[in-house]
C-alpha positions as CSV (number, residue, x, y, z in Angstrom):
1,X,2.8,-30.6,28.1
2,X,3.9,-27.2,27.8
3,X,2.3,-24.6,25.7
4,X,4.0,-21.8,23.5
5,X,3.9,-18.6,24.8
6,X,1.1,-16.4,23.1
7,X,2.4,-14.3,19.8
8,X,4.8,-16.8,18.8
9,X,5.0,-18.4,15.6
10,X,4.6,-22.3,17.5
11,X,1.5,-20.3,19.2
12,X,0.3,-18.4,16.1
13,X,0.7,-21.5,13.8
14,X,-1.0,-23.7,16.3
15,X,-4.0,-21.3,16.8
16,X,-4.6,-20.8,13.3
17,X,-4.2,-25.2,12.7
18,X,-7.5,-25.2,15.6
19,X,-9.4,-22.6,13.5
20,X,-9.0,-24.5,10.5
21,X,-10.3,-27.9,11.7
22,X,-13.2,-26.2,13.4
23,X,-14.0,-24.7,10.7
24,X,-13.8,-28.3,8.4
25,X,-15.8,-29.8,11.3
26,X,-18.5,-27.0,11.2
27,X,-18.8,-27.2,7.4
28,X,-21.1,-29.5,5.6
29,X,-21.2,-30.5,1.9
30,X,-24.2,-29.0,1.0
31,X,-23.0,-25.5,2.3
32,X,-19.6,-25.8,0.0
33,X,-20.4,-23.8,-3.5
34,X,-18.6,-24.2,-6.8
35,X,-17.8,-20.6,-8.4
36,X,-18.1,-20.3,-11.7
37,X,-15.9,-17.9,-14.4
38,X,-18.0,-15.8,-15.0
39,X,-18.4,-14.7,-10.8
40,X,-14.5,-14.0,-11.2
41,X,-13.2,-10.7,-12.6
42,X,-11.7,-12.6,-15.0
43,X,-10.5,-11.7,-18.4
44,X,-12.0,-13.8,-21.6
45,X,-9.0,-15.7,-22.3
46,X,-8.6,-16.4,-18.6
47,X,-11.7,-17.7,-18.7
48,X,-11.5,-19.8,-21.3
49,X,-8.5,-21.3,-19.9
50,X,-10.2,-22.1,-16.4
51,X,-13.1,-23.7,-18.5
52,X,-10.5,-25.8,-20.2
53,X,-8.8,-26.8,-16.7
54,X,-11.9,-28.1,-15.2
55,X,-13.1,-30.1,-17.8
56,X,-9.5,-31.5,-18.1
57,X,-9.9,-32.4,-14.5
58,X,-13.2,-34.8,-14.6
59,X,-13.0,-37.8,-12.6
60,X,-12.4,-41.0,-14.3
61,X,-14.7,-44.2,-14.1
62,X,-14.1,-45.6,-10.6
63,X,-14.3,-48.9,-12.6
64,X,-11.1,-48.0,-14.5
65,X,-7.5,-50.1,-12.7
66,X,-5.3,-46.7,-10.8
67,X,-2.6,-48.1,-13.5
68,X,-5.1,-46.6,-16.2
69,X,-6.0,-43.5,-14.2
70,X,-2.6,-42.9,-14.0
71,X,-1.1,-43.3,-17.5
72,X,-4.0,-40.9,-18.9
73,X,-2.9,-37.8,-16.7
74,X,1.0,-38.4,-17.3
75,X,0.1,-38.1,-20.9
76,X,-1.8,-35.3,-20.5
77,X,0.7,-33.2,-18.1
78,X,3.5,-34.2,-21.2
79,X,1.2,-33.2,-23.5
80,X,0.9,-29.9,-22.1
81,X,4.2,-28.9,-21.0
82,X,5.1,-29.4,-24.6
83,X,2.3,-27.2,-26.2
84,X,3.2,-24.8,-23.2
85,X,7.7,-25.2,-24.3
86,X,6.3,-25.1,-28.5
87,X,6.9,-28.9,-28.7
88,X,11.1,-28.2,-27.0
89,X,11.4,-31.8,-25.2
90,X,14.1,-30.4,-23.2
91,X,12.0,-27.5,-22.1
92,X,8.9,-29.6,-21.5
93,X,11.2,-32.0,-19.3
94,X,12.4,-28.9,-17.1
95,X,9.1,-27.8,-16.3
96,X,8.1,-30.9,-15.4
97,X,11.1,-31.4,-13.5
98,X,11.9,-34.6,-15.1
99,X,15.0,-35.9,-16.6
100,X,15.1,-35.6,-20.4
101,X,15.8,-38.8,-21.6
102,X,13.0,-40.2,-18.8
103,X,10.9,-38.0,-20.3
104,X,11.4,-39.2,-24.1
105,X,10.9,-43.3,-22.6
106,X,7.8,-42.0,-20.8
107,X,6.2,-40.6,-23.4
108,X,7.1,-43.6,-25.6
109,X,5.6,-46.0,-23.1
110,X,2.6,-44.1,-23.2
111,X,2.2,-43.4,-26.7
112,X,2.7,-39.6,-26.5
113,X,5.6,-39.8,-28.8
C-alpha cells in the first residue's frame, strides 16, 4: 500500500480521520458533558429557542413500533416549516425540500392538515 505524500490533502484528511478515532477511543461517557444555555453567550431569545429544540428532541418510548417514532417527527418538522413560511404550504414544502403536493398528502396522512 502506498502512502500520500505528507501535506497533501489524502495525507492531511487521513491524519486528521486517525486523530479523530483516537480521540472517540480515548473518550468515555462519563467524561462527555452536556452544556447548558445559560454557559453560551447567548442572547435570551436564542436561548429560549435552544431550550425549545432540546425538549423537542426527547427520545421516545423504546416500546413505541419505528412506524410511530417516525410519523410524530414528520409531523413535527411540517409543523414547523409552516410556523417558520407563516402557514405558505408552498414555502413550507421548499424548505423542506419536498414536493408540494407530497407535502399536502403527507400532512393529510398524518393528521397535520
Amino acid at each position: 500500500m502506498n502512502a500520500a505524500p505528507l501535506g497533501t490533502p489524502v495525507a492531511t484528511s487521513s491524519l486528521w480521520c486517525a486523530a479523530i478515532k483516537a480521540l472517540g477511543h480515548g473518550a468515555r461517557r462519563d467524561d462527555i458533558i452536556t452544556l447548558k444555555p445559560g454557559w453560551l453567550d447567548l442572547p435570551h431569545g436564542q436561548i429560549l429557542a435552544v431550550l425549545e429544540t432540546s425538549a423537542e428532541q426527547e427520545e421516545s418510548p423504546v416500546d413505541e413500533p419505528l412506524r410511530v417514532q417516525v410519523a410524530a417527527i414528520q409531523r413535527r418538522a411540517i409543523r414547523r416549516a409552516l410556523a417558520a413560511c407563516g402557514g405558505n404550504w408552498a414555502s413550507a414544502a421548499r424548505r423542506l425540500a419536498v414536493d408540494p403536493s407530497n407535502l399536502h398528502k403527507l400532512a393529510s396522512r398524518l393528521g397535520v392538515k
